[in-house]
C-alpha positions in Angstrom: 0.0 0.0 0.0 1.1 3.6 -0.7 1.7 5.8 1.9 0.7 10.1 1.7 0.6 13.0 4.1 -3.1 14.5 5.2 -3.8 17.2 7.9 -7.4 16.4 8.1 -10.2 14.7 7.9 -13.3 16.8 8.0 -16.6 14.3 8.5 -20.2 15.4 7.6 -19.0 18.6 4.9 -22.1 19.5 2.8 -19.7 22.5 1.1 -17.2 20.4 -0.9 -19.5 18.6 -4.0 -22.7 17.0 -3.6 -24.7 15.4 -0.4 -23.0 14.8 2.6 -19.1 14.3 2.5 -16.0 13.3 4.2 -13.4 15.7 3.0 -9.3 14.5 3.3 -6.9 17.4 3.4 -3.8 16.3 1.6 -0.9 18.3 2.8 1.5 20.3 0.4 0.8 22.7 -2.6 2.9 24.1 -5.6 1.2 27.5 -5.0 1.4 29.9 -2.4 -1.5 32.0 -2.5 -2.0 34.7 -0.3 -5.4 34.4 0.8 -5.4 30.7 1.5 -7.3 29.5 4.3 -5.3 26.2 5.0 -1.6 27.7 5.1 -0.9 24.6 6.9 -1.4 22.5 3.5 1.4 24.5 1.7 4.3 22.4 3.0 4.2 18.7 2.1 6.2 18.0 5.6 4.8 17.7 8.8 4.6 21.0 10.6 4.5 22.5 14.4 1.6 24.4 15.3 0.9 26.0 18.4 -2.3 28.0 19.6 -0.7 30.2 22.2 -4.1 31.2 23.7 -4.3 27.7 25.2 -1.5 27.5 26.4 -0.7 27.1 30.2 0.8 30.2 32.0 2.9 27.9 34.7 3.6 24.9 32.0 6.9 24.9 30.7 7.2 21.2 29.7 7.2 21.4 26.3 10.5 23.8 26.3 12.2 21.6 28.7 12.1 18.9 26.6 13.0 20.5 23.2 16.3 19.2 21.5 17.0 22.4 19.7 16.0 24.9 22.1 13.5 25.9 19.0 10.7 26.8 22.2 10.2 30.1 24.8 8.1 32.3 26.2 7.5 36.0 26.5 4.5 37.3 28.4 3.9 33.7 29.5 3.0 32.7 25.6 4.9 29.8 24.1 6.9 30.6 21.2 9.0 28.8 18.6 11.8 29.5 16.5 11.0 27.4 13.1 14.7 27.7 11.7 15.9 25.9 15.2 13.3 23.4 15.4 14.2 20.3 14.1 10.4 19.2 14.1 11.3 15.8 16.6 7.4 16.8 17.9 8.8 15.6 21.2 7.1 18.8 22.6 3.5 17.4 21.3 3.5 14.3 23.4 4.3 16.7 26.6 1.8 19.0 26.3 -1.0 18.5 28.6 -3.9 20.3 26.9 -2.9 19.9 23.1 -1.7 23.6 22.7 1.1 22.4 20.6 0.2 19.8 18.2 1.6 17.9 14.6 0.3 19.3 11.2 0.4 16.0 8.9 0.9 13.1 9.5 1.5 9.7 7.2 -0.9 7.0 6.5 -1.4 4.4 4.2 -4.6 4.3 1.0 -6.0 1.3 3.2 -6.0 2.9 6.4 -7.2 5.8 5.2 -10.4 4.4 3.0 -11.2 2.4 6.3 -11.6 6.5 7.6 -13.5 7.3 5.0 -16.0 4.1 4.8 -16.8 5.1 8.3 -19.3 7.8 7.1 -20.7 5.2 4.5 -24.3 5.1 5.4 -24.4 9.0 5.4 -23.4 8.6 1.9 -25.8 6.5 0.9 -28.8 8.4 2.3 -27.6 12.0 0.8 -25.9 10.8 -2.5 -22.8 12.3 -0.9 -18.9 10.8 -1.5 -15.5 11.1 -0.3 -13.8 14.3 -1.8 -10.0 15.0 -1.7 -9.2 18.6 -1.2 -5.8 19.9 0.1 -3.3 21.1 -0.3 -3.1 20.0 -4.2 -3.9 16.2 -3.9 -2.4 15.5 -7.3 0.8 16.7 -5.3 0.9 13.5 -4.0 -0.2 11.6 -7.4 0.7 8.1 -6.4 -1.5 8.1 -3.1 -4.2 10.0 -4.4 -5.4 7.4 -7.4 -4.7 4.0 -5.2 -6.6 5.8 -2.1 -9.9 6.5 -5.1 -9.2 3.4 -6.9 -10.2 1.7 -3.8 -12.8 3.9 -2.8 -14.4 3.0 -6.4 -13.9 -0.5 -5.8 -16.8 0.4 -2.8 -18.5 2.3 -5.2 -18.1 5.8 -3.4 -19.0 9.6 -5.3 -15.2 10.2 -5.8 -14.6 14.2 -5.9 -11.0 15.8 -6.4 -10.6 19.6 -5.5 -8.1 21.1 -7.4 -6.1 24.1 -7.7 -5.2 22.3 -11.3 -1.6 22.5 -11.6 -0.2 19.7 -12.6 1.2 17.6 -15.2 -2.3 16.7 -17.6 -0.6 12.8 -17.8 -1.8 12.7 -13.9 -5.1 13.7 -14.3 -5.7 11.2 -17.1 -4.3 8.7 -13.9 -6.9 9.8 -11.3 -9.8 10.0 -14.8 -11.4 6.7 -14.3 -12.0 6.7 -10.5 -13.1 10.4 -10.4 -17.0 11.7 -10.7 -16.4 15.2 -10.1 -13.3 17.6 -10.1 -14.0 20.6 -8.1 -11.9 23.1 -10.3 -10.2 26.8 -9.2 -9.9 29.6 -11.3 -8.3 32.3 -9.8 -7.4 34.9 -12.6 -7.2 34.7 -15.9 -5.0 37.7 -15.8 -1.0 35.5 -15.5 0.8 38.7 -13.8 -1.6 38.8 -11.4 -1.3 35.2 -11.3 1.6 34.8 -11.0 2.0 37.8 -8.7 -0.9 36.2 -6.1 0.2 32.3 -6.2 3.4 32.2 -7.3 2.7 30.2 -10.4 1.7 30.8 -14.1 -1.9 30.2 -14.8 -1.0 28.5 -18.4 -0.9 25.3 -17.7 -4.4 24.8 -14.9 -5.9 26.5 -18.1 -4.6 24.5 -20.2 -5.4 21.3 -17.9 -8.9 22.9 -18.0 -9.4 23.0 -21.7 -8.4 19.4 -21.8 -10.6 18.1 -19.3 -13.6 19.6 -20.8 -12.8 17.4 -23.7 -13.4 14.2 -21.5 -16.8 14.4 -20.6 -16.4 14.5 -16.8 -18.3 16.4 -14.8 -16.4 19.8 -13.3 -17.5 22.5 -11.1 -15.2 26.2 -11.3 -14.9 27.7 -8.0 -13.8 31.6 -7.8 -12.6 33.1 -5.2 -13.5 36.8 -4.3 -11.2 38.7 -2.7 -11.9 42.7 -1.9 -8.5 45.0 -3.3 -7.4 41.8 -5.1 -10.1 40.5 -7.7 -11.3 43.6 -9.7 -14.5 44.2 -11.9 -12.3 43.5 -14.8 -10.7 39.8 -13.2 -14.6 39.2 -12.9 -15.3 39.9 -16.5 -12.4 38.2 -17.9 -13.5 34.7 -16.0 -16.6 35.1 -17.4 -15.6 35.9 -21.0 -12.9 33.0 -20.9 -16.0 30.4 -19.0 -17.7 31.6 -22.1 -15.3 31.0 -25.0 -14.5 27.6 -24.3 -18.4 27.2 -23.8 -18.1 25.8 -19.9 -21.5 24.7 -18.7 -21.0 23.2 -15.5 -21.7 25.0 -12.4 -19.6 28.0 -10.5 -19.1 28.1 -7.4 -18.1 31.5 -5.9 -16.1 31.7 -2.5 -16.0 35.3 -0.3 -12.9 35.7 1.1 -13.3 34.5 5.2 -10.6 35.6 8.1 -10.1 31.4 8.7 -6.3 31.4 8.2 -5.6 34.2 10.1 -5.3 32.2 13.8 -3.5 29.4 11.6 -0.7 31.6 10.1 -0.1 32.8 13.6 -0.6 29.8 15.3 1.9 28.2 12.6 4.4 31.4 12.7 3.9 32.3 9.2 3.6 35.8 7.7 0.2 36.8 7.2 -0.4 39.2 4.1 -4.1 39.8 4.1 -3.7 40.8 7.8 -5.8 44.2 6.3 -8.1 42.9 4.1 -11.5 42.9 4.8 -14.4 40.1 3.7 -16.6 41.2 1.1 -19.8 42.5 1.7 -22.7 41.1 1.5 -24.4 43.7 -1.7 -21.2 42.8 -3.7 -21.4 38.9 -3.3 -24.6 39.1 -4.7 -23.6 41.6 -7.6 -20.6 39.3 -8.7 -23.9 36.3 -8.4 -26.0 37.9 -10.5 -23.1 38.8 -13.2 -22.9 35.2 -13.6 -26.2 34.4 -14.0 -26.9 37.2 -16.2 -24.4 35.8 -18.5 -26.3 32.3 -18.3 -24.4 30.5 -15.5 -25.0 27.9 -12.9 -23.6 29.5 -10.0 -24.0 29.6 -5.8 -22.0 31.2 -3.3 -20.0 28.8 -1.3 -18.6 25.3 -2.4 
């Protein structure tokens, strides 16, 4: 059996495809977007993070056992230096109230579908599935098509979420154990692509463009970002959604504050510390663009 990284396992999602799902979080991601509300996914290694407002004034266990002297406090919050820590996670076991906890961890396709069949009976009375977010499961290629391969073989409503960046020979891999690919489109713009992920947009297009072609069943989710996605980044999905005559449904996602505990709690710089979450008036504006222009389309996942 082949063994991957997740971070999570979220039980009972009705956000992430259709019915009622158990969503896996694959960890690590080629892009590095800034608005990203699992930072923790980015890194394909198992991470430290620690939620300082639990933690225990008079407890100092965790730093006494550290290695590296990669732990500390100032105003009785722990802290921790990531270029010293050598990420042992001897400091989880010793915490008594889980302050300081491991972000990924491995596990095998088998273990994991046993996980997943858990929630089978909720399934089968909401049409609902197993869908693999992340992260970017196709990251971890190998893991990702034994883990759906077997979940077919138990006939489960197979959804991937994808940021779709990756070689097209690994989608055709994960084709004939996948329902439903859950597809983002961030910008069609490639500066400002490149500029807010880190990566070109040529190739998830391209990946796109090449999917539609295989008669598979795809759902484009948008994020909407105040001061980052403009009126014209709006009009340019829907002019490109248009030309290559998508008719599947959209999903729009507001921009929510989720990651900004996480990036803290994981020592990470936060750069949308100032942005706000849209409004209400404008998530239904950008909602009735769409549909105006004769899409499918809902707010959330």
């Amino acid at each position: 059996m082949v063994k991957g990284v997740i971070f999570d396992i979220k039980r009972y999602a009705i956000h992430d495809g259709p019915g009622i799902r158990t969503t896996v979080f694959f960890k690590g991601c080629p892009l590095d977007c800034w608005w990203c509300h699992n930072p923790e996914s980015k890194n394909l290694a198992s991470e430290l993070m620690i939620k300082t407002k639990t933690c225990l004034s008079y407890c100092n266990e965790c730093i006494k056992i550290c290695p590296s002297e990669a732990l500390y406090k100032i105003d009785n919050n722990i802290k921790f230096s990531i270029d010293n820590c050598s990420l042992c996670f001897k400091c989880v076991n010793s915490c008594p109230n889980e302050t300081i906890r491991q972000v990924g961890y491995e596990i095998t396709s088998k273990e994991l579908l046993n996980e997943i069949k858990k929630d089978k009976s909720f399934f089968d009375e909401s049409n609902g599935g197993v869908t693999i977010s992340g992260g970017e499961p196709l990251l971890q290629i190998d893991f990702l098509e034994e883990t759906i391969m077997l979940c077919k073989e138990d006939n489960l409503h197979v959804a991937i979420d994808t940021s779709g960046y990756s070689d097209f020979e690994n989608f055709e891999r994960i084709l004939p154990y996948t329902d439903l690919f859950l597809y983002d489109i961030k910008f069609i713009n490639e500066e400002k692509h490149i500029k807010y992920t880190g990566v070109s947009n040529s190739l998830i297009l391209e990946n796109l463009n090449k999917l539609l072609q295989k008669n598979i069943e795809i759902n484009i989710r948008i994020p909407l970002i105040p001061d980052i996605n403009s009126n014209e980044d709006i009009d340019d999905i829907i002019s490109y959604l248009q030309k290559i005559r998508f008719t599947g449904k959209i999903s729009i996602l507001p921009y929510h504050k989720g990651a900004d505990e996480k990036l803290k709690n994981l020592n990470k710089e936060n750069k949308m510390i100032k942005t706000k979450i849209p409004n209400t008036n404008l998530v239904k504006e950008i909602k009735n663009r769409f549909i105006q222009n004769g899409f499918l389309v809902k707010i959330g996942g």
